[in-house]
C-alpha positions as CSV (number, residue, x, y, z in Angstrom):
1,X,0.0,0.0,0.0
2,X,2.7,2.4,0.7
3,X,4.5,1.3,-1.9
4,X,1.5,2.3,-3.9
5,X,1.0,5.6,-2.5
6,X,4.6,6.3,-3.0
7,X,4.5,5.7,-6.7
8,X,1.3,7.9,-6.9
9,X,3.0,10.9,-5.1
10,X,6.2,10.5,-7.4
11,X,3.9,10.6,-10.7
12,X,2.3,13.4,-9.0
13,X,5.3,15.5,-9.0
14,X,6.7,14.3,-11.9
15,X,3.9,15.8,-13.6
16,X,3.7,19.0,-11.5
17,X,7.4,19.5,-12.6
18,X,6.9,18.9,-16.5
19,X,3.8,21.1,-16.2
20,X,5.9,23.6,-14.5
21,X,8.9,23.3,-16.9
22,X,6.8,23.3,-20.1
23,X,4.8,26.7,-18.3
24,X,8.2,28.3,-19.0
25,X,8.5,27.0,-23.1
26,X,6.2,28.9,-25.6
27,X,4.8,26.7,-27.8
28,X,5.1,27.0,-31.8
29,X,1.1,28.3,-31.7
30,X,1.8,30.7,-29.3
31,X,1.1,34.7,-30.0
32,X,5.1,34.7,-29.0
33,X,4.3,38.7,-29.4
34,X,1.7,39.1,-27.3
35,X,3.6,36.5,-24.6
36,X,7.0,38.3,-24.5
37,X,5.1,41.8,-23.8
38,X,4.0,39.6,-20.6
39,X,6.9,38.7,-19.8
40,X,10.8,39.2,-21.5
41,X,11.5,36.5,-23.5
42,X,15.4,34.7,-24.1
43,X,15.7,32.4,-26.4
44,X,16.2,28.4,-25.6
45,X,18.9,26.9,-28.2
46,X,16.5,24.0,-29.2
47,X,13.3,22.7,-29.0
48,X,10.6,22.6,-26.5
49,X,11.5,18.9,-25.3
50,X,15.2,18.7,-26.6
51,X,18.3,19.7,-24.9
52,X,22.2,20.5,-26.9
53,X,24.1,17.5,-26.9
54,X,26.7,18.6,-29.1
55,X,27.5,22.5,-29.6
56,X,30.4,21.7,-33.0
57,X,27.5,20.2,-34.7
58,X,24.2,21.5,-33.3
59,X,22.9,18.5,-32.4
60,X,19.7,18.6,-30.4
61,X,18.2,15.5,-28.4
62,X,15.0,14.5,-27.0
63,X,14.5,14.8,-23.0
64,X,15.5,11.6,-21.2
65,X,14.2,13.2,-18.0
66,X,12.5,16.5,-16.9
67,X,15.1,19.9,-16.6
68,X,13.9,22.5,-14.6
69,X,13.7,25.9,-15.3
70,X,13.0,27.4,-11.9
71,X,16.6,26.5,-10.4
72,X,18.4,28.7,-12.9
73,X,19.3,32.0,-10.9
74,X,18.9,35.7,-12.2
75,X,21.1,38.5,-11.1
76,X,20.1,42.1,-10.4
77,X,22.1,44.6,-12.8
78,X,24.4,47.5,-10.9
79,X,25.6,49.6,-14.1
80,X,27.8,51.4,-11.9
81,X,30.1,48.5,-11.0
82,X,29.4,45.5,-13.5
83,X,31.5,42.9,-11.5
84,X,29.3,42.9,-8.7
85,X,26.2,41.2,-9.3
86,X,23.8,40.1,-6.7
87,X,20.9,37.3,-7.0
88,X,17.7,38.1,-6.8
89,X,14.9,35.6,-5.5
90,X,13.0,35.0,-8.6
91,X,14.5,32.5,-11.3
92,X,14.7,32.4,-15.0
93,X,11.1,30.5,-14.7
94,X,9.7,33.1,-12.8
95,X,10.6,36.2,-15.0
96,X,10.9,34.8,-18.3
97,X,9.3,33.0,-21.0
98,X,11.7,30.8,-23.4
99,X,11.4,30.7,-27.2
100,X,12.8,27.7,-28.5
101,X,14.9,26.3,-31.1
102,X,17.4,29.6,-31.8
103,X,19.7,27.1,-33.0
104,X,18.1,25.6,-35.4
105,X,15.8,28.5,-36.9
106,X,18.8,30.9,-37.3
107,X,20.9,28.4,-39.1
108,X,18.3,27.7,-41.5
109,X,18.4,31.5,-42.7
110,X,21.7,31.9,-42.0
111,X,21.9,34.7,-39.0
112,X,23.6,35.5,-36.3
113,X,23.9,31.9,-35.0
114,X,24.0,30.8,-38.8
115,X,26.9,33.2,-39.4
116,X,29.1,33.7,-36.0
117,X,31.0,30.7,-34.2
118,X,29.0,30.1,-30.9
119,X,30.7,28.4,-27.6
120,X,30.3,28.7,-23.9
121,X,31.3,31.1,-21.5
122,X,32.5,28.5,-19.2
123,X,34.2,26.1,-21.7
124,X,37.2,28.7,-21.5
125,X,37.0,29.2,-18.0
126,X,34.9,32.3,-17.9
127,X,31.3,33.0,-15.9
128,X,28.2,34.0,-17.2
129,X,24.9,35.6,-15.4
130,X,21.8,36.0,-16.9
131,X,20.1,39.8,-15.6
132,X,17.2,40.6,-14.6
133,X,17.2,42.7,-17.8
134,X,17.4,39.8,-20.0
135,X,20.8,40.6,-20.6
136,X,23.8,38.1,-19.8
137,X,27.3,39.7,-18.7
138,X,30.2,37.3,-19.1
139,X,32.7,37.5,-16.7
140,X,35.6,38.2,-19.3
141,X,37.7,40.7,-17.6
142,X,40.3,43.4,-19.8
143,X,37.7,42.7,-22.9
144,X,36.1,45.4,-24.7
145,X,32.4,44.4,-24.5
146,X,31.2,41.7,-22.0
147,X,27.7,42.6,-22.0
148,X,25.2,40.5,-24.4
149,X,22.0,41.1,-25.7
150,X,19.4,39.0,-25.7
151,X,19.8,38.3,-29.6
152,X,23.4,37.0,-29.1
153,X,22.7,34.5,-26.9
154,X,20.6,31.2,-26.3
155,X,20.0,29.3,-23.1
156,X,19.4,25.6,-22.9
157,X,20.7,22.1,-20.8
158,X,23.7,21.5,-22.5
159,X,25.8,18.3,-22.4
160,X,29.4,18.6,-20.9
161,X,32.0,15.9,-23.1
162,X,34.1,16.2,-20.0
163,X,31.7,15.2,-16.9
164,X,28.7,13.7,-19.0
165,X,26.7,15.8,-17.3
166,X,24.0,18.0,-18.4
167,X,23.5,21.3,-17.1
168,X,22.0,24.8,-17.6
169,X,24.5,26.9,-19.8
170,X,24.0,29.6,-21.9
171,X,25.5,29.5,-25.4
172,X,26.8,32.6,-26.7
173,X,28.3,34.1,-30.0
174,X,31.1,36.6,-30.7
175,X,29.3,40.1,-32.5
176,X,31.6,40.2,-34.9
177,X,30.5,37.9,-38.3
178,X,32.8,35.6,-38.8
179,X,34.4,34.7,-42.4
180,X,33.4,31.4,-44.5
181,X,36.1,29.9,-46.5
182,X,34.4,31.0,-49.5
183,X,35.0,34.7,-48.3
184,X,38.5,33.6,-46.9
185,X,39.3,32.7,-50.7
186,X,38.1,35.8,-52.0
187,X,40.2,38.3,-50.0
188,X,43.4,36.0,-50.1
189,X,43.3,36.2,-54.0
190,X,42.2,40.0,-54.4
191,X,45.0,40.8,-51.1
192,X,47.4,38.6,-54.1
193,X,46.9,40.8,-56.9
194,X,46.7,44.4,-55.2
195,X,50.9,42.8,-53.5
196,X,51.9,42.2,-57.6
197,X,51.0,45.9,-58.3
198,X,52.3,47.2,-55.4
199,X,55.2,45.1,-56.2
200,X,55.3,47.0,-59.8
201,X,55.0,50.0,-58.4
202,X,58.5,49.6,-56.6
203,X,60.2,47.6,-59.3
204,X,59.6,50.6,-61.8
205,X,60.7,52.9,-59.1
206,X,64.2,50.9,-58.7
207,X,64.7,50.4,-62.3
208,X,64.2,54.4,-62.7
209,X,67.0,56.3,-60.4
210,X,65.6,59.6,-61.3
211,X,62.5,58.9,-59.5
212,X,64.1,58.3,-56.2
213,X,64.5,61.5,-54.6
214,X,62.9,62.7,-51.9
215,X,59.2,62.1,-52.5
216,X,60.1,59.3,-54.4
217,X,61.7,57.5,-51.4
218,X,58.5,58.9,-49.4
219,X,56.5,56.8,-51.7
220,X,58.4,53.0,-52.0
221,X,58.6,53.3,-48.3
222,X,54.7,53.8,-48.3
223,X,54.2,51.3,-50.7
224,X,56.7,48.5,-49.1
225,X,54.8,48.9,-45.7
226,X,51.3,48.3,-47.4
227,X,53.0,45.5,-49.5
228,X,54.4,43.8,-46.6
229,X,50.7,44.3,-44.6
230,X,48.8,42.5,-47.4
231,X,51.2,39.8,-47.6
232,X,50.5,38.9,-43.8
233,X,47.1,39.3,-44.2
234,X,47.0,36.8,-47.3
235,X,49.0,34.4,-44.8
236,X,46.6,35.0,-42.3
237,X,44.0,33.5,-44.3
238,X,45.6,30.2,-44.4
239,X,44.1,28.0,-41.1
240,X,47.4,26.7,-40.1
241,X,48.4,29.5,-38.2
242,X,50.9,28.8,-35.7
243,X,52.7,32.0,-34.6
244,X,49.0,34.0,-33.9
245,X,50.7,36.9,-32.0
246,X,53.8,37.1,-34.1
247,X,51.8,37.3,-37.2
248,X,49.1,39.5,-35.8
249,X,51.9,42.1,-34.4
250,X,53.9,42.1,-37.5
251,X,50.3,43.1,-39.2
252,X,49.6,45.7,-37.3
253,X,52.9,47.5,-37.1
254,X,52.7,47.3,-41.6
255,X,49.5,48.6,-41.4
256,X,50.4,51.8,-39.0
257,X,52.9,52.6,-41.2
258,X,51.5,52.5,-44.2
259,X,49.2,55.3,-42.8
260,X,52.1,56.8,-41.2
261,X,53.8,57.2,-44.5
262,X,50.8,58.8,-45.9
263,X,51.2,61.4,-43.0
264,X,55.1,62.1,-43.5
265,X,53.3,62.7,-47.0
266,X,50.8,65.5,-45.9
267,X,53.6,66.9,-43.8
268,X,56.6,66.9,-46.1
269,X,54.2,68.7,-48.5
270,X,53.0,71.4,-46.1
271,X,56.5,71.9,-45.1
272,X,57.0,72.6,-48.5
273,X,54.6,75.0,-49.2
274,X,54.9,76.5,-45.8
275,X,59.3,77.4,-46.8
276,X,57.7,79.1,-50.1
277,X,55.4,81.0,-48.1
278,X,58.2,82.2,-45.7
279,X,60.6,82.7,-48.0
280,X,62.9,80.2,-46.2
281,X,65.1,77.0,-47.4
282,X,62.9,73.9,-47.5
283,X,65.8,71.2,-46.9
284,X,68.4,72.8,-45.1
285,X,69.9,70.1,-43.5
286,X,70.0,68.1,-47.0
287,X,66.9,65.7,-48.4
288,X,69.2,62.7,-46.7
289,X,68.9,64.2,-43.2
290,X,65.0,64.4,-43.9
291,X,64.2,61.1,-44.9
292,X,66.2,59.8,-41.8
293,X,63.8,61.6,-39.7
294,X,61.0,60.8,-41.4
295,X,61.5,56.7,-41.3
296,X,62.8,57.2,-37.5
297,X,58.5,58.5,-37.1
298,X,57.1,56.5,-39.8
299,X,58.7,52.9,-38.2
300,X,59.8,53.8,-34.8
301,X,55.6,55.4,-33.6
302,X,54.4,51.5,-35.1
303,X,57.3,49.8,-34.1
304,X,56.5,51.2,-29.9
305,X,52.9,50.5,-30.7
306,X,53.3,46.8,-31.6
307,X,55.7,46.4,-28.4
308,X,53.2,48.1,-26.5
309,X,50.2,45.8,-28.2
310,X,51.9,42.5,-27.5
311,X,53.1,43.8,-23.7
312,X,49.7,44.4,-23.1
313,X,48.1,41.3,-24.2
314,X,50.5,39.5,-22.6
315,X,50.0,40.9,-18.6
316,X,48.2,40.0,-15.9
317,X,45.1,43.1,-16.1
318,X,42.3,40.5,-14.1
319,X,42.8,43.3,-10.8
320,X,42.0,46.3,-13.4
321,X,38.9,44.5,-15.4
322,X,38.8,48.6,-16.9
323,X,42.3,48.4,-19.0
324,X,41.3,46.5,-22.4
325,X,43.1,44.5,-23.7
326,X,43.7,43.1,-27.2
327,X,42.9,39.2,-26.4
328,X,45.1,38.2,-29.5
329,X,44.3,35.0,-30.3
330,X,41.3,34.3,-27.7
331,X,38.3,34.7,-30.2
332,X,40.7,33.8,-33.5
333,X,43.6,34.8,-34.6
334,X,44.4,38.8,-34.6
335,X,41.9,41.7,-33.5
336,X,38.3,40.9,-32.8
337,X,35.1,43.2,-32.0
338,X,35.7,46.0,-29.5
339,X,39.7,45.3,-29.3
340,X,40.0,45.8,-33.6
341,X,38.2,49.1,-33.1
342,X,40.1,49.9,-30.1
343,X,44.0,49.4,-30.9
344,X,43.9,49.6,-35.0
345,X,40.9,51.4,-36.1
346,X,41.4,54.5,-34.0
347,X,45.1,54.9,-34.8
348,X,44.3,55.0,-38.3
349,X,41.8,57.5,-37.7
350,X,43.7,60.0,-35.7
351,X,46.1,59.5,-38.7
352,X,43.5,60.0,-41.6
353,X,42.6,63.3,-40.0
354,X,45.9,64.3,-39.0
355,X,46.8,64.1,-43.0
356,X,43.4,66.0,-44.0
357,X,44.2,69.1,-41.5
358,X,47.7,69.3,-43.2
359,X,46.4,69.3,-46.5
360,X,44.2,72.2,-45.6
361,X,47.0,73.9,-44.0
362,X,49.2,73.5,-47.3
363,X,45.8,74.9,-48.9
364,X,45.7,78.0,-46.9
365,X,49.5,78.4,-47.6
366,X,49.3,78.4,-51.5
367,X,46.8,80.9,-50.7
368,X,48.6,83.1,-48.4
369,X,51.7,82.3,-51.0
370,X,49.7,83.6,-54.3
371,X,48.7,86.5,-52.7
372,X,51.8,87.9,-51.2
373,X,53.5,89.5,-54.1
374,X,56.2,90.7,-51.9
375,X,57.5,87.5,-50.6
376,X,56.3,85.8,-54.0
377,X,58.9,87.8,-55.6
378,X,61.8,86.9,-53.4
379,X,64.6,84.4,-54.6
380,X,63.8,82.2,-51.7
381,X,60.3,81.9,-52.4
382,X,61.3,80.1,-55.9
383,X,59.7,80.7,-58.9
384,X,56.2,80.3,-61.0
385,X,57.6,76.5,-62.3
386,X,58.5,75.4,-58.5
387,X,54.7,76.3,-57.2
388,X,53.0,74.8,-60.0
389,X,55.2,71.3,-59.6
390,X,54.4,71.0,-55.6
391,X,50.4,72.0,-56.4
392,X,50.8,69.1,-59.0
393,X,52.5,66.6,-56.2
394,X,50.0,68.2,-53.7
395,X,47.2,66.6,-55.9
396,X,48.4,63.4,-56.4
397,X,49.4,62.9,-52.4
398,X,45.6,64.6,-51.7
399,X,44.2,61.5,-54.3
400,X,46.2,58.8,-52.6
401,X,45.0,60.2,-49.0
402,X,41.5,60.5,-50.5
403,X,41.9,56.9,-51.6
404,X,42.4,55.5,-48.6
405,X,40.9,57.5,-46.0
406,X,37.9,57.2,-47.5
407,X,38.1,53.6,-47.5
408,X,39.3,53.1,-44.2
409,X,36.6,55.7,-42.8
410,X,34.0,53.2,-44.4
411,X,35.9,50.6,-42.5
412,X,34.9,52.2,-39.1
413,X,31.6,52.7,-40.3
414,X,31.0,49.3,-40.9
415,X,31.9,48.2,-37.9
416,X,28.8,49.1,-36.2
417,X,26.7,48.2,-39.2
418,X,28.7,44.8,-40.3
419,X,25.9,43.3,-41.8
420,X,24.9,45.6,-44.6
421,X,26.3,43.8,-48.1
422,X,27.2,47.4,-49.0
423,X,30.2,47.0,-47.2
424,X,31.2,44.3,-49.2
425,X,32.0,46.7,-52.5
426,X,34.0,48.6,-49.9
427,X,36.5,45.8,-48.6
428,X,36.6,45.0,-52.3
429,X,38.0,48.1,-53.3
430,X,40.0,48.1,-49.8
431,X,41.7,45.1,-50.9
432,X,42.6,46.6,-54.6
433,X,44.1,49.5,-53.5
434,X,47.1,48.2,-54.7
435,X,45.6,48.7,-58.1
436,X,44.6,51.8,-57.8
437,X,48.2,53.2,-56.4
438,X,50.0,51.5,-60.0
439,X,47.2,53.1,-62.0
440,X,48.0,56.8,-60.4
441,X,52.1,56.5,-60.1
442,X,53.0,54.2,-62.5
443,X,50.4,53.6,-65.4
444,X,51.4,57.0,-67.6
445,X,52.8,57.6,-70.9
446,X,55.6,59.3,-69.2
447,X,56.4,56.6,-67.2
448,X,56.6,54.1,-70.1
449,X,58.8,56.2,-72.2
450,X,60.9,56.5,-69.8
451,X,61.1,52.5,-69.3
452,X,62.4,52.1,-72.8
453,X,64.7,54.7,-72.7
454,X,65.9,52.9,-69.6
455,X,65.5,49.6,-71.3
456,X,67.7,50.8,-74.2
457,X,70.2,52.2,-72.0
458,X,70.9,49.4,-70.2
459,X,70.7,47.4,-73.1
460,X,73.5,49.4,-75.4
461,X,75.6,48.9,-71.9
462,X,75.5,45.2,-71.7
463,X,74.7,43.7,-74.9
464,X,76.2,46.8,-77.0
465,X,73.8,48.4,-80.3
466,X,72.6,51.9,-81.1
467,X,70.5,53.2,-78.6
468,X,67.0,55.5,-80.2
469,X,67.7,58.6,-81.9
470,X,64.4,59.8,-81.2
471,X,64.8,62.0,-77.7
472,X,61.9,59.9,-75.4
473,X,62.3,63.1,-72.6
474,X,62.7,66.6,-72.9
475,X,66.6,67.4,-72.4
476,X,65.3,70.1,-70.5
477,X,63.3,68.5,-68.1
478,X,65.0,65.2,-67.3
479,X,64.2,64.8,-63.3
480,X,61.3,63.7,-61.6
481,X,60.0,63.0,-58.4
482,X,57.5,61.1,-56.9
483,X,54.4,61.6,-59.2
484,X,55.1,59.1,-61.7
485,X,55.6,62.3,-63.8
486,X,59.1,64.0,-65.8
487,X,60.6,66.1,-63.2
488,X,63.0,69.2,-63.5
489,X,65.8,70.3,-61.7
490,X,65.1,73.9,-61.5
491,X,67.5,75.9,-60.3
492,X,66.6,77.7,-57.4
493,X,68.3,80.7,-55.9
494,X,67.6,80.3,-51.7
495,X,68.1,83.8,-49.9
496,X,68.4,84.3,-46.1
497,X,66.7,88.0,-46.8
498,X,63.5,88.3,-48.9
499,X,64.0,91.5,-49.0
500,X,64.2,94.3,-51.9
501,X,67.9,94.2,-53.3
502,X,67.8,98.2,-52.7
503,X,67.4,98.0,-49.2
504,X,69.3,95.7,-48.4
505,X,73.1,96.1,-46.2
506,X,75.7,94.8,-48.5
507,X,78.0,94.2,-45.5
508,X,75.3,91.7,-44.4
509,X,74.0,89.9,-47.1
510,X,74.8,86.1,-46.6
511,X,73.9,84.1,-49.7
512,X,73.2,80.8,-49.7
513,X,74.7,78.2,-52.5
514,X,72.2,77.7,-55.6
515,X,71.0,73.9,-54.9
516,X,69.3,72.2,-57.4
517,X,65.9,70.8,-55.7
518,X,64.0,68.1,-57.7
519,X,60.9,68.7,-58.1
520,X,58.3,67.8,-61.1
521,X,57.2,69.4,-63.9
522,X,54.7,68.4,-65.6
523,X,51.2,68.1,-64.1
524,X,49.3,64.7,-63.6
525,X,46.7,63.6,-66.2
């Protein structure tokens, strides 16, 4: 009899429990709507009566005994110290209403579960709560974001492959979309081509000595660092990655000074400008001396920020959860979410405006320097030819900036919108840039004739014949600099006094050597 009355009471609350526990599911005909205005709704991973057995495959499977809902504890939300979280009496079954299969229905369609790589807060170690706010802050201190919103999470009994147990987890994704391999193939084969112009763009540079002076030098450095960037980040793409954080730093220091070049580029240009304006000498200490300091700034600032990156990520922050840090190689291999955004994206930025102010600057001082007459008519302020040949490299270094600031800008933008397929025309073009930098310095008729004048010269040197009769340059413009353009070494008379000869004190009149200062001459088509 008692044996009888046991069994009764056990069914009893068996069936209290499932009642209880199916209370907190919506079912499939429910006004889910009308239900999560009720009460807030998170969404269960799989179905009403399945739990996740397998989290690498998605594998759902029936019930083998009744979970309960009303065990899982909810925390009360203090925004002004996040680490401290306190629980609350009521339970996930008492404030929420669970919609299920997440998993399953997002997959389908591919969003964000379809599209990210999901895992488990405590696989690696970390905690999770679920809020009273029906968001779920993972304890994942130094990171950049470590509260979730409902949409990129899913809660559900999950099977542990260690223990064999199953118990309440919440499976999470990272916000960032990851990349299939069909995307992965794309950009490796588009980061390909734009490294063979770049490539190109240096080769023509080497094989042509009068493009190497100052600007010129300005530019391969530019164009080296970019190369080198994209040839990491094609690496990158392969899946056997074994050096995460020497690749990853090596990256990012390519990357900064690519953008650093293009701001020795603004400056060396408004320095320019700025000499003419004044009347003063431009290189005083020698073009040499210049280029020295402007690759100790272009690859010493990326070189402290990489040591600085890697320093970071490699201490012990857990007492300062506030300090970020870049969590190389925790969430995939170089910068993720908040930490990309953080350490690359805002560099670049500060650089990208940097290089616009200077080009306004050097527009106000072609401005000032057209309508001084005074100083315009000084020695030191060169002549007519000399302003018209830095406007013309003004241009081309405004193009290249426009380039890729613009790009990069986008870059940012997308970050908070990644899922708008307009962004993929801009990581396109991103990628190509290496294109686009041939077409403006190399791809010119002027360029090509002087390649076969250079081709024949080298070929009546080695192999002996009669080099053309036909003149492929002006004789009297047979410089250049960086513009991919024939370049003129105009004589230019450099005074220490812009003053009128007339007024000036013989006694103390110090002139200055004539230098010849390279600089093109004819302006880009």
């Amino acid at each position: 009899m008692c044996t009888k009355i046991f069994l009764v009471c056990s069914t009893i609350v068996l069936l209290s429990r499932t009642v209880r526990a199916l209370s907190v599911i919506l079912d499939p005909g429910d006004n889910q709507t009308v239900k999560c205005l009720e009460r807030k709704c998170v969404p269960k991973c799989c179905g009403s009566d399945q739990y996740l057995s397998n989290l690498t495959f998605v594998a759902c499977s029936d019930y083998d005994q009744v979970y309960d809902y009303y065990n899982v504890p909810v925390y009360e939300k203090f925004t002004n110290n996040p680490r401290v979280l306190h629980k609350i009496k009521e339970t996930l079954g008492d404030i929420f209403y669970l919609v299920p299969d997440k998993l399953n229905d997002e997959i389908a369609v591919n969003l964000t579960f379809g599209e990210n790589f999901p895992f488990i807060a405590e696989t690696y170690k970390l905690k999770s709560f679920l809020t009273e706010t029906g968001e779920l802050y993972m304890d994942f201190p130094n990171a950049y974001l470590r509260w979730r919103p409902v949409e990129h999470f899913c809660f559900d009994y999950v099977l542990d492959d260690e223990t064999g147990e199953v118990k309440p987890s919440y499976v999470l994704v990272f916000l960032e979309p990851g990349t299939e391999v069909g995307v992965q193939s794309y950009y490796y084969y588009y980061l390909i081509i734009s490294c063979v112009f770049l490539a190109l763009v240096l080769v023509v540079y080497i094989i042509l000595p009068e493009l190497r002076n100052l600007g010129g030098m300005i530019l391969m450095a530019y164009t080296s660092s970019l190369m080198m960037g994209f040839v990491l980040l094609a690496v990158m793409q392969s899946n056997n990655i074994t050096k995460c954080v020497e690749l990853t730093g090596s990256i990012y220091f390519f990357l900064l000074a690519t953008f650093c070049w293009m701001n020795v580029m603004s400056v060396d240009i408004w320095w320019t400008f700025r000499g003419y304006a004044k009347a003063r000498p431009i290189h005083r200490r020698g073009e040499r001396f210049k280029f020295c300091m402007y690759c100790l700034y272009a690859w010493g600032l990326p070189g402290v920020m990489t040591i600085g990156l890697i320093e970071v990520d490699r201490a012990d922050l857990s007492e300062t959860p506030w300090i970020i840090k870049p969590l190389i190689n925790r969430a995939g291999c170089f910068l993720q979410e908040g930490q990309k955004m953080l350490y690359l994206y805002m560099p670049i930025l500060i650089l990208i405006l940097c290089n616009w102010l200077f080009f306004l600057m050097t527009a106000y001082n072609i401005r000032r320097l057209m309508r001084g007459t005074a100083v315009l008519n000084s020695a030191a302020a060169g002549n007519a030819a000399a302003h018209q040949q830095q406007r013309n490299r003004l241009m081309v270094y405004l193009k290249l900036s426009v380039i890729m600031g613009i790009n990069w800008l986008l870059e940012v933008v997308s970050y908070f919108t990644p899922k708008l397929r307009a962004w993929e025309i801009s990581d396109t073009y991103n990628l190509l840039i290496g294109f686009a930098i041939f077409l403006i310095f190399v791809c010119k008729k002027k360029i090509y004739k002087k390649l076969v004048a250079r081709f024949y010269e080298l070929h009546s040197t080695y192999f002996g014949g009669k080099r053309p009769t036909r003149t492929l340059t002006k004789s009297s413009t047979s410089s250049s600099t960086l513009d991919s353009n024939i370049s003129q070494e105009i004589p230019m008379q450099v005074s220490s006094n812009p003053m009128p000869e007339e007024k000036r004190d013989r006694k103390n009149v110090f002139n200055f050597n004539r230098t010849n200062y390279k600089i093109n001459n004819d302006d880009l088509k």
